[in-house]
C-alpha positions in Angstrom: 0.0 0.0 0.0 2.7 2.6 1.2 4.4 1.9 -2.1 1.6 2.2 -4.4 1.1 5.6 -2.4 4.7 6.3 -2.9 4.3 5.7 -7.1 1.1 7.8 -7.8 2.4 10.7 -5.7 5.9 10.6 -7.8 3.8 10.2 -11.1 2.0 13.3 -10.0 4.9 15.2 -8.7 6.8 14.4 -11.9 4.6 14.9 -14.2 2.9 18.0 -12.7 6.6 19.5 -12.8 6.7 19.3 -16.3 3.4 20.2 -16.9 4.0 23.7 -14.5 7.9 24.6 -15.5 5.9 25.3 -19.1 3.1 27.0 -18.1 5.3 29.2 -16.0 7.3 29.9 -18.7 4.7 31.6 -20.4 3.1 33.2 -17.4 6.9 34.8 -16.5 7.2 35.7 -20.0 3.8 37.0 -20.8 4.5 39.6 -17.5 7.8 40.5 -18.4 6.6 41.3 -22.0 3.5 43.5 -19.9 0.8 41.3 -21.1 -2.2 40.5 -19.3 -3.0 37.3 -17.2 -6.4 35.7 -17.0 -5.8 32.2 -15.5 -2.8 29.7 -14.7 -4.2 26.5 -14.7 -2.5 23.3 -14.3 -5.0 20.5 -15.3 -7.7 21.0 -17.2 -11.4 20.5 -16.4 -14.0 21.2 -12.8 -11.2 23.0 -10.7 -10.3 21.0 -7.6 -8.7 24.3 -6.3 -8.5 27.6 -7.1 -7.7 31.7 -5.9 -7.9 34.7 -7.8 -5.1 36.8 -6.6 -4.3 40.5 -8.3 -6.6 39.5 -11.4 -5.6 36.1 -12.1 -7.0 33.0 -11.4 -4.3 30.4 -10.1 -6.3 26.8 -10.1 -5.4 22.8 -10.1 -8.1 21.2 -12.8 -9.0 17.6 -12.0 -7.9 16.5 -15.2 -3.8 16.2 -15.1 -3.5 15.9 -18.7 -2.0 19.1 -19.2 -2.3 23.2 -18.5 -2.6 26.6 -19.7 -2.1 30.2 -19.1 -5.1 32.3 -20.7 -3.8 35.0 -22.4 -6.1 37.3 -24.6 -3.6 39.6 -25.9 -1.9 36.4 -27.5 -5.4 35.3 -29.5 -4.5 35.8 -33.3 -8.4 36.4 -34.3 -8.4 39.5 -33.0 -10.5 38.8 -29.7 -8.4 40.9 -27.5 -11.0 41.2 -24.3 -10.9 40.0 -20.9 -12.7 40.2 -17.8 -10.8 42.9 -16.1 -7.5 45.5 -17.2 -3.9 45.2 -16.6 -3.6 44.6 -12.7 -7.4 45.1 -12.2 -10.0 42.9 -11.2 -13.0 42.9 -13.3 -14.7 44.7 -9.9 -12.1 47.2 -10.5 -13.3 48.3 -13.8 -16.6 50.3 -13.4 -19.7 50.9 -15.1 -18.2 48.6 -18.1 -18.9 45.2 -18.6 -16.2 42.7 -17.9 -16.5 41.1 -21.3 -16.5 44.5 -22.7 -13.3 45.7 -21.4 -10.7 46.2 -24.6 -6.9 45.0 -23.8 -4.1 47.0 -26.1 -2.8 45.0 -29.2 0.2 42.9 -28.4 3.5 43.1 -31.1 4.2 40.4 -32.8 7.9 40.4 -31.6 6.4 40.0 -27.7 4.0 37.5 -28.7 6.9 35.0 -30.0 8.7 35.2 -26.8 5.9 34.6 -24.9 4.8 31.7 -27.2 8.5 30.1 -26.9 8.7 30.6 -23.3 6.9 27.6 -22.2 9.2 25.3 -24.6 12.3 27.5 -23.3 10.8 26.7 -20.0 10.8 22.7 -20.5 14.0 23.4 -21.6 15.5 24.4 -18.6 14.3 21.5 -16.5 15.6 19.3 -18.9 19.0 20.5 -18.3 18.9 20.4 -14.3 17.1 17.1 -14.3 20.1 15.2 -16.8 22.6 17.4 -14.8 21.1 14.9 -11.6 21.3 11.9 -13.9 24.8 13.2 -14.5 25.7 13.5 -10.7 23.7 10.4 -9.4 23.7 7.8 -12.3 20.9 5.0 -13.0 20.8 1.7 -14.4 21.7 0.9 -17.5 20.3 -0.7 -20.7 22.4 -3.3 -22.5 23.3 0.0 -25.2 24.7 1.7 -22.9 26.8 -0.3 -21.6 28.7 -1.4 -24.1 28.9 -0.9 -27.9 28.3 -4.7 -28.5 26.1 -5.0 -31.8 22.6 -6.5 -31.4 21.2 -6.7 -35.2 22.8 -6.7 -38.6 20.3 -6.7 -41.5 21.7 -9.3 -44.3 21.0 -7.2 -46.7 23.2 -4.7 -45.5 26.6 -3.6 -46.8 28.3 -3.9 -42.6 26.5 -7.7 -42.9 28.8 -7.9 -46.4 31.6 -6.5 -44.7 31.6 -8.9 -42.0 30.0 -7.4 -39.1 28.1 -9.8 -37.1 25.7 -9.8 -34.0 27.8 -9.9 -31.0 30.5 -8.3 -31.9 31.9 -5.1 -30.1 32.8 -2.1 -31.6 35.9 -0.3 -29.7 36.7 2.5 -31.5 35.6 4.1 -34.9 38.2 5.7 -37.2 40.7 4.9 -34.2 38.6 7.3 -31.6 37.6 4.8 -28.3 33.4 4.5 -28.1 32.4 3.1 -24.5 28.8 1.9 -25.2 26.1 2.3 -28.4 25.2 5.7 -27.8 29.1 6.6 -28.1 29.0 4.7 -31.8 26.5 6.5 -33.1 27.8 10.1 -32.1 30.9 9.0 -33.7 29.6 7.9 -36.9 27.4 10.3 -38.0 30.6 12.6 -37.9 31.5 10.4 -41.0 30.9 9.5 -44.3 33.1 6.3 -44.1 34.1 5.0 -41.0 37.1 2.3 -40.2 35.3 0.5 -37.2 38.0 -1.3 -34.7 35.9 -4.3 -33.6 36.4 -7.6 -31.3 34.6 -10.7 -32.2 32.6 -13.1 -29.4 35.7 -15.0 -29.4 37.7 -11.9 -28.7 39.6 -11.9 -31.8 40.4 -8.3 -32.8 39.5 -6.7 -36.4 39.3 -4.0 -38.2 36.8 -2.9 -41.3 35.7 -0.1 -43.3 32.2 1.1 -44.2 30.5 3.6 -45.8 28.1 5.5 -43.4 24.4 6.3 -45.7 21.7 9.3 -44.4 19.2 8.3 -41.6 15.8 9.7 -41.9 17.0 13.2 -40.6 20.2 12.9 -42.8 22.4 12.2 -40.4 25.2 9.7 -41.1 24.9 6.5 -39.9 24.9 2.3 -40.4 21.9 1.6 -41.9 20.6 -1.9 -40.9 22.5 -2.1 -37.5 21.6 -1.4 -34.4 23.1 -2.1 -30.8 21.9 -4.6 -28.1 18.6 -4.7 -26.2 16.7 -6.6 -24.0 13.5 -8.4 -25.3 11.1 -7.8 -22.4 7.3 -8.3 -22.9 4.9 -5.8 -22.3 1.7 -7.2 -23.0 1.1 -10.3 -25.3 -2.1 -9.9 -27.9 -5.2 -11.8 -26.6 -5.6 -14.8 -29.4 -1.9 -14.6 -30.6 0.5 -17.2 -30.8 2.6 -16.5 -28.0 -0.5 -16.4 -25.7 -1.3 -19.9 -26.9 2.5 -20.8 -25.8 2.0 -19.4 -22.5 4.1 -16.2 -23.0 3.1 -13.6 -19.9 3.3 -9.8 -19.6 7.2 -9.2 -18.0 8.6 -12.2 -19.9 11.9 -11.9 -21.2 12.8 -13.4 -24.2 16.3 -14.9 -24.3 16.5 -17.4 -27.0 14.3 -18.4 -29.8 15.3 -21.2 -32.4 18.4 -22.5 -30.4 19.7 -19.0 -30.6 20.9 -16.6 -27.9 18.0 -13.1 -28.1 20.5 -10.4 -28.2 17.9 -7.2 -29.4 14.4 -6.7 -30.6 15.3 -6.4 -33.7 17.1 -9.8 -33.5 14.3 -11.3 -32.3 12.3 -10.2 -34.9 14.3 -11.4 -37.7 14.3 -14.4 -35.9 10.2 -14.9 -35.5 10.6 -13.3 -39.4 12.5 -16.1 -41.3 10.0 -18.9 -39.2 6.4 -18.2 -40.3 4.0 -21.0 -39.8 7.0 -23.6 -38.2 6.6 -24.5 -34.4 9.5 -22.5 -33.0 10.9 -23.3 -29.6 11.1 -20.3 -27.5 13.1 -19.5 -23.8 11.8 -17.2 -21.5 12.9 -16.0 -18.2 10.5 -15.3 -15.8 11.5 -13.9 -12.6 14.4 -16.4 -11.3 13.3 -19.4 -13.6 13.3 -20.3 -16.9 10.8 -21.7 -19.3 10.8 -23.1 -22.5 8.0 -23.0 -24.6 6.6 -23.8 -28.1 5.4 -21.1 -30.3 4.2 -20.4 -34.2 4.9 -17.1 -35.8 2.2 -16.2 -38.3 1.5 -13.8 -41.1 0.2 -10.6 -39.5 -2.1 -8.7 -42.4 -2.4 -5.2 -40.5 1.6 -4.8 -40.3 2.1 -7.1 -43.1 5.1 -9.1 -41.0 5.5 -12.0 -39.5 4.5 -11.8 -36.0 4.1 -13.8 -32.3 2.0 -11.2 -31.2 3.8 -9.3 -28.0 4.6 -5.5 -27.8 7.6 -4.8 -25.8 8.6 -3.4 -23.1 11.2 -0.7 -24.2 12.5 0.7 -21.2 14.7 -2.3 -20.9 17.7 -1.6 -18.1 20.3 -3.9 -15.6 20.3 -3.3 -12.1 24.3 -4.5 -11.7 25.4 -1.2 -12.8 25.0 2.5 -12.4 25.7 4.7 -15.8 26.3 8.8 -15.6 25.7 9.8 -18.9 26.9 13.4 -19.8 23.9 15.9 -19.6 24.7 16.8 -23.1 24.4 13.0 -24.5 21.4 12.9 -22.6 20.1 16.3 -24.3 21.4 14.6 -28.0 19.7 11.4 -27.6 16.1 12.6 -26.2 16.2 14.9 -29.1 17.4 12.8 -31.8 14.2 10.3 -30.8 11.4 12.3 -31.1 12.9 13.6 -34.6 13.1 10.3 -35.7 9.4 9.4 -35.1 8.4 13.2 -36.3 10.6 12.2 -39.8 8.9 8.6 -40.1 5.5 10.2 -40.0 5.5 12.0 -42.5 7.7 9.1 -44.4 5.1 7.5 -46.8 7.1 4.0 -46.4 7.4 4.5 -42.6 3.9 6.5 -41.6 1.8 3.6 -40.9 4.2 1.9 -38.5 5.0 5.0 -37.2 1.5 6.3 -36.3 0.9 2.4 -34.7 3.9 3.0 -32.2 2.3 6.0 -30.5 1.2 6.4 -27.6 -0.8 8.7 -25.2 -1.4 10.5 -22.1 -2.6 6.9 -20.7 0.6 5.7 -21.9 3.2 8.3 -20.7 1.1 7.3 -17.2 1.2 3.8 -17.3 5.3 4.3 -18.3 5.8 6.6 -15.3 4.2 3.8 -12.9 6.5 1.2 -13.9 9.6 3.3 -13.7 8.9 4.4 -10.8 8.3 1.2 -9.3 11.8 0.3 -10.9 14.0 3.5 -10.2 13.3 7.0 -9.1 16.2 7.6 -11.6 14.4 6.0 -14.1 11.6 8.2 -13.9 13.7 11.3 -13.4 15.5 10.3 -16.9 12.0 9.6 -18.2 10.7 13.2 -17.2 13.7 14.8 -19.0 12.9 13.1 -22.4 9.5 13.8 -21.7 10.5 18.0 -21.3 12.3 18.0 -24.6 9.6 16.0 -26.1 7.2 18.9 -25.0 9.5 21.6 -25.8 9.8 20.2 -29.6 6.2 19.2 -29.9 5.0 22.8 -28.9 7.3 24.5 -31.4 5.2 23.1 -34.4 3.9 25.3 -36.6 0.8 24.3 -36.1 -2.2 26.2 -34.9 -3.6 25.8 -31.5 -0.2 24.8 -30.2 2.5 27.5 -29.7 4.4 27.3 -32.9 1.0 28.3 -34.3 1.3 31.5 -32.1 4.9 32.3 -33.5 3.8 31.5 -37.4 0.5 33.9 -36.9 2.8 36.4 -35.6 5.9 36.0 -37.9 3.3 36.3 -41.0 2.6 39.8 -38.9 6.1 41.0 -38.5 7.2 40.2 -42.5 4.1 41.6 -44.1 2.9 44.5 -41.5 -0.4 42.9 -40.9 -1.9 40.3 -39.2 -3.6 37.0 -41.1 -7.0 37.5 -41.6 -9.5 36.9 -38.2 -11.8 34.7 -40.4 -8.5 32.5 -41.6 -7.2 32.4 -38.6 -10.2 31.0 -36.6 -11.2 28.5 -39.2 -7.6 26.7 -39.3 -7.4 26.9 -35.3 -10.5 25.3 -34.9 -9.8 23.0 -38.1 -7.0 21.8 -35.8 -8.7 22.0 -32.2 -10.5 19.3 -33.9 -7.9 17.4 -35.5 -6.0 17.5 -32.1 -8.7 16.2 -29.7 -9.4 13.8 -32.2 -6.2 11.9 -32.1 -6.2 12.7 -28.4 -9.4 10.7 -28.2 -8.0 8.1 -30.6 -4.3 8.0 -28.5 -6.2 7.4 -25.3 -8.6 5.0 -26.8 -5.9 2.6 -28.2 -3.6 2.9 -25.0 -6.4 1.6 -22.7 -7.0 -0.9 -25.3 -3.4 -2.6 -25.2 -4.0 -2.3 -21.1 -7.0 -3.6 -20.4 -9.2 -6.6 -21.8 -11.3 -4.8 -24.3 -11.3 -7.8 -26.8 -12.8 -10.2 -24.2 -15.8 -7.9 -23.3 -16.2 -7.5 -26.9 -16.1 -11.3 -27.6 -18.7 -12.1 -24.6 -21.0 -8.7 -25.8 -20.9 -9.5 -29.4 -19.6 -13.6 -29.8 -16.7 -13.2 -31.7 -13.0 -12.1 -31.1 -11.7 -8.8 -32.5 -7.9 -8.7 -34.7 -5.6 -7.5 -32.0 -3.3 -4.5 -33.5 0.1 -4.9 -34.4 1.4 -2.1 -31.9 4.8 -1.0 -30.3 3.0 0.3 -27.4 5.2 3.4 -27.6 4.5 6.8 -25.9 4.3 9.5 -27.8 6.7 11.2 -25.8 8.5 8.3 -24.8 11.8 6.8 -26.3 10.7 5.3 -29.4 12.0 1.8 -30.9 12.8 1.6 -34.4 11.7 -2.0 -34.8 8.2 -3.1 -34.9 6.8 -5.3 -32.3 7.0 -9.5 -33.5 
């Protein structure tokens, strides 16, 4: 009990953080820049608390999903009223109306600054949180331990070259890499790399590779990837691996007589054995089990599949990693670009779009890290702040890169976009954003909960489970696709 006490308060005390460091960004902002300041809310919804104090209206909505500072000056259509002035209550202002009471135009050079705030804001609290990563460590996934490779496609040119799963990479183009992480900064310096690299038998080698563009165009070895541990989330209800007895926090260490070094591995694996009864290891707490299980032909991925969605946030207690606040920093970053780039990547949309998550997601992810380390979740809350940070720097309208396009377009041509445009594509996209909210939440209690039983018993017939990555959508995404 006093645990489960412990984890929700941390959920809330992390998550709230993040949620407040960017609506104070803006509130700070919006003050320095002498704009006016309706309400600071943190949640949305009935107010569970609330005080007005010189004019604004501080309150905690019931609904954690979020925040917002109301700020009239900053609405592009034009609707620049409020229910008091400048440092008045609306009591203040007499014989007016409070609805009535006209607030001076805003420039568009103070508008940006107070739309960037909040991202500057999540920012910040990036920094200080890897900075206590930095100073107190956490555990470690296999990556970043050591720079041992987990996956060579065999249609790639480092397969042709030689490079093989388990071996170790120790330096590239004769500079020492200490773990995955390490590789990757070092390659994508590159356009051909001479890779120093140990064998699993320790023999020593050297070879040289051409590094090709990434999705973002960075430089890097296409079709290789580092080591990882295949932990199961969740296992699809009516799937193959729940007929072989394959439980939620499972990990998968062989498959076909082999040693499970990555999820991509493992996926290759189930890949080349569609339809063939496959035997499969799993360890499961202290013991392990070995089990029987059937890849088949999954039509909504198009892959061969077992049906389990992993559990990415895959780390070893037996040792403590500080990573440097700027790796940190680089390799939050560099994930959420990668799932921003595949979604709009015709040939990588659809798979992309299946590996998000949502809010119940990000929730459900901050209960099991807490539960595992408070380091874990502090790591987790600093990817989630540059995740927000990005996100809300779209240019897209109803989020705060909408706010700096309307008022860039201002600033270039000397007047403002049209009200009428401007409140047709903001409500074009309220929609279109609480839509895939509702759709996001939707699908994430849908991996967490037994919807396809109820619909079975309701309706007498069992519904195609999805071919997901249960991924956040602020969370550390995996590039493979779940088997």
């Amino acid at each position: 009990m006093l645990l489960a006490i412990y984890t929700v308060l941390m959920v809330l005390v992390l998550f709230g953080l993040t949620i407040f460091v960017h609506e104070l960004g803006h509130f700070l902002a919006a003050r320095r820049c002498g704009l006016v300041v309706e309400v600071f809310a943190i949640g949305f919804g009935p107010a569970l608390w609330q005080r007005r104090v010189n004019g604004v209206t501080y309150k905690i909505g019931c609904i954690p999903f979020g925040g917002y500072v109301a700020l009239p000056q900053l609405d592009p259509s034009g609707t620049q009223q409020l229910q008091g002035t400048a440092g008045k209550p609306p009591e203040a202002v007499e014989g007016v109306a409070p609805a009535a009471v006209a607030l001076p135009p805003i420039g568009p050079w103070r508008r940006i600054v107070v739309s960037v705030a909040g991202a500057f804001g999540n920012l910040v609290l990036a920094v200080i949180l890897a900075w206590a990563v930095y100073l107190i460590g956490k555990p470690a996934s296999p990556s970043e331990r050591n720079a041992t490779i987990g996956y060579v496609a065999t249609n790639s040119a480092a397969y042709a070259a030689g490079l093989r799963v388990g071996d170790e990479v120790l330096t590239v183009n004769s500079e020492p890499v200490k773990n995955w992480p390490d590789c990757l900064a070092a390659v994508c310096r590159y356009t051909n790399v001479t890779l120093g690299v140990r064998d699993a038998a320790g023999q020593p080698r050297t070879m040289t590779l051409r590094t090709e563009k990434g999705i973002f165009g960075e430089q890097t070895l296409l079709g290789v990837d580092g080591r990882s541990l295949s932990m199961v989330l969740s296992v699809e209800s009516g799937s193959t691996a729940y007929a072989a007895g394959v439980r939620g926090g499972d990990m998968v260490v062989g498959f076909d007589g082999q040693n499970v070094v990555s999820r991509a591995h493992l996926i290759a694996l189930v890949g080349a054995r569609a339809g063939q009864p496959t035997a499969l290891r799993v360890k499961r707490g202290t013991e392990f089990k070995e089990l029987v299980v059937t890849p088949a032909w999954d039509e909504n991925s198009k892959q061969v599949r077992i049906g389990i969605t992993f559990n990415i946030m895959d780390v070893e207690f037996d040792q403590i990693v500080h990573p440097k606040p700027s790796e940190q920093l680089y390799s939050h970053s560099l994930a959420i670009f990668r799932i921003l780039g595949a979604l709009v990547t015709p040939s990588q949309s659809k798979a992309a779009s299946q590996a998000l998550g949502g809010p119940v997601m990000i929730m459900i992810s901050y209960w099991y890290m807490v539960k595992l380390s408070l380091m874990l979740a502090v790591f987790f809350t600093g990817f989630l702040n540059v995740n927000l940070a990005i996100l809300n720097l779209l240019p897209i309208p109803v989020l705060d890169g909408g706010h700096v396009l309307f008022a860039l377009f201002e600033a270039i041509f000397r007047r403002p976009v049209p009200a009428r445009i401007v409140n047709y594509v903001t409500n074009l996209f309220a929609v279109l954003l609480i839509g895939v909210f509702v759709l996001l939440t939707y699908r994430d209690v849908k991996r967490f909960t037994p919807v396809e039983h109820y619909l079975k018993k309701w309706f007498g017939h069992e519904t195609p489970a999805a071919a997901t990555n249960s991924i956040p959508v602020v969370a550390r995404p995996s590039k493979d696709p779940a088997p």
